[in-house]
C-alpha positions as CSV (number, residue, x, y, z in Angstrom):
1,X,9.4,-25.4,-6.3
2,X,6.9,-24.9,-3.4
3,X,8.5,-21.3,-2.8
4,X,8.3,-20.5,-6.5
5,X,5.2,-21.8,-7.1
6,X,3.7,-19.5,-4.0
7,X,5.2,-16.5,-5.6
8,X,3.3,-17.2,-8.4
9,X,-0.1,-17.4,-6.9
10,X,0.4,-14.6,-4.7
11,X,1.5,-12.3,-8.5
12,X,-1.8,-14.2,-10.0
13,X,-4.0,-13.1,-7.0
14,X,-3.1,-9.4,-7.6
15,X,-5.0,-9.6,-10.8
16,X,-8.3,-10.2,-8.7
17,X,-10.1,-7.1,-7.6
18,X,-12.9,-6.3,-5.2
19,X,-15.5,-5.3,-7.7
20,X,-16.7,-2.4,-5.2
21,X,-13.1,-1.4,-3.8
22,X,-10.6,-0.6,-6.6
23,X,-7.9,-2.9,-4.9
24,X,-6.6,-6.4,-5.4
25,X,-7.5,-9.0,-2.8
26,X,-3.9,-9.9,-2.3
27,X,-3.3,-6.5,-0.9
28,X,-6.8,-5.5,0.6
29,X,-5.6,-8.3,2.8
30,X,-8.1,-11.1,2.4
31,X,-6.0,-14.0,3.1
32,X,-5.6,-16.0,6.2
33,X,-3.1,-18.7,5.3
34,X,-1.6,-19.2,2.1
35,X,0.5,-22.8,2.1
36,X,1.9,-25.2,-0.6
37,X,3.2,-28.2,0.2
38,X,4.4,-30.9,-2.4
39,X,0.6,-32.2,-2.7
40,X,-1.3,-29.6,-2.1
41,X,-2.7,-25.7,-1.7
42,X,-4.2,-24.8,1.1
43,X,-6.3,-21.3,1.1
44,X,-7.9,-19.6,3.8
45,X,-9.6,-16.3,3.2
46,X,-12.8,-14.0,3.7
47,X,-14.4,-11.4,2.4
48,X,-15.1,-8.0,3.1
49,X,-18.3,-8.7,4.1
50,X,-20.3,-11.5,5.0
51,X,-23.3,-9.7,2.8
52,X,-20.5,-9.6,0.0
53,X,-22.3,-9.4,-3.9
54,X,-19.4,-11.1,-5.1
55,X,-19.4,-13.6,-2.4
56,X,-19.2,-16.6,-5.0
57,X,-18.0,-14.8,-7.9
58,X,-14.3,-13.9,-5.8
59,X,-13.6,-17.2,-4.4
60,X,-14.2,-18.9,-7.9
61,X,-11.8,-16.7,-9.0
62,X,-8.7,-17.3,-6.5
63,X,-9.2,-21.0,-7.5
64,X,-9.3,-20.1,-11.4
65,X,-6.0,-17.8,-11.0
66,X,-4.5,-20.8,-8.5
67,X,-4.7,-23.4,-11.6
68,X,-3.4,-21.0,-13.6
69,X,-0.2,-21.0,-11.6
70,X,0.0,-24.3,-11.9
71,X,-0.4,-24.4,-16.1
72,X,2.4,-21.8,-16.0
73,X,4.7,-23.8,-13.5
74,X,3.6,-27.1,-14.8
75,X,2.5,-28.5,-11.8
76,X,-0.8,-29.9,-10.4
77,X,-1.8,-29.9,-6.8
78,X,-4.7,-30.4,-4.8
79,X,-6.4,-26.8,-3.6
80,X,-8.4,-26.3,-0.4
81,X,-9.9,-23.4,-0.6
82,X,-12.1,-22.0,2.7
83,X,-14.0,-18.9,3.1
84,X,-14.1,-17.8,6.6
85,X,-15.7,-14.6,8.8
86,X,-13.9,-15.3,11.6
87,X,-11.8,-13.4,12.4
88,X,-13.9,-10.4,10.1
89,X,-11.7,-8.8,8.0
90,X,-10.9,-5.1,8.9
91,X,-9.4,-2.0,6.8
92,X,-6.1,-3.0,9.3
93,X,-5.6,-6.0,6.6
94,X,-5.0,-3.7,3.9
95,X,-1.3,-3.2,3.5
96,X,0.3,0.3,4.0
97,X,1.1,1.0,0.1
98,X,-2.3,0.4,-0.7
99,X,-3.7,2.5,2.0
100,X,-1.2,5.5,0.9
101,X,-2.5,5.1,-2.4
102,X,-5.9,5.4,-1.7
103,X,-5.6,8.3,0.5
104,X,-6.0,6.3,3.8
105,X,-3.3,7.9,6.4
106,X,-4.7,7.6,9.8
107,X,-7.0,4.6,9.7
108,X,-6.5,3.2,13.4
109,X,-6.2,7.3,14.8
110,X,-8.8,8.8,16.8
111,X,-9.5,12.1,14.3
112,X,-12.0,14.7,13.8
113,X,-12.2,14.1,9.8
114,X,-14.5,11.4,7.8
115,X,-13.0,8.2,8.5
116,X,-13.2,6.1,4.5
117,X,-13.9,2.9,6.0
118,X,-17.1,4.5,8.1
119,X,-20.2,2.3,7.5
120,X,-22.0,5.4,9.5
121,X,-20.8,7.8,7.0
């Protein structure tokens, strides 16, 4: 059930986007730690930024699309849910199909064109 039940979370967080970044926070790589135990869920994530406008809005969220995992698996737990910025999240978090699909191919490369993640840009 525990397997299952992460499964489901991890589908339910895909529905959450980054309201500035058109990408899930699943796969723009915000989470830390994702466990479930018998009793519990235990959630450790960041943000993009620590200056975040949605810094309140996104965690709220995670813990609305959590219980809703548990309604459709008929289950309750006990969710621990911490926002962290350390480690800071980095463009190296978001997984490869999502970079390919948003045009990102040489993220970590030393190269002579505009780099998307560039705050200097």
């Amino acid at each position: 059930m525990n397997d299952q039940l992460k499964e489901q979370i991890i589908e339910n967080l895909k529905k959450v986007y980054d309201p500035e970044i058109p990408v899930n926070i699943w796969d723009l790589g915000l989470f830390y730690e994702l466990t479930v135990t018998d009793d519990d869920v235990k959630i450790i994530m960041t943000l993009t930024s620590a200056f975040c406008p949605s810094a309140e809005e996104i965690p709220e969220e995670v813990r609305v699309q959590v219980e809703n995992a548990f309604k459709m698996l008929n289950t309750v737990r006990t969710i621990s849910l911490d926002v962290v910025f350390d480690p800071p999240w980095t463009p190296e978090r978001v997984s490869e199909e999502t970079r390919l699909e948003m045009g990102i191919y040489n993220y970590d490369q030393e190269i002579d064109e505009p780099d998307f993640w560039r705050e200097d840009r």
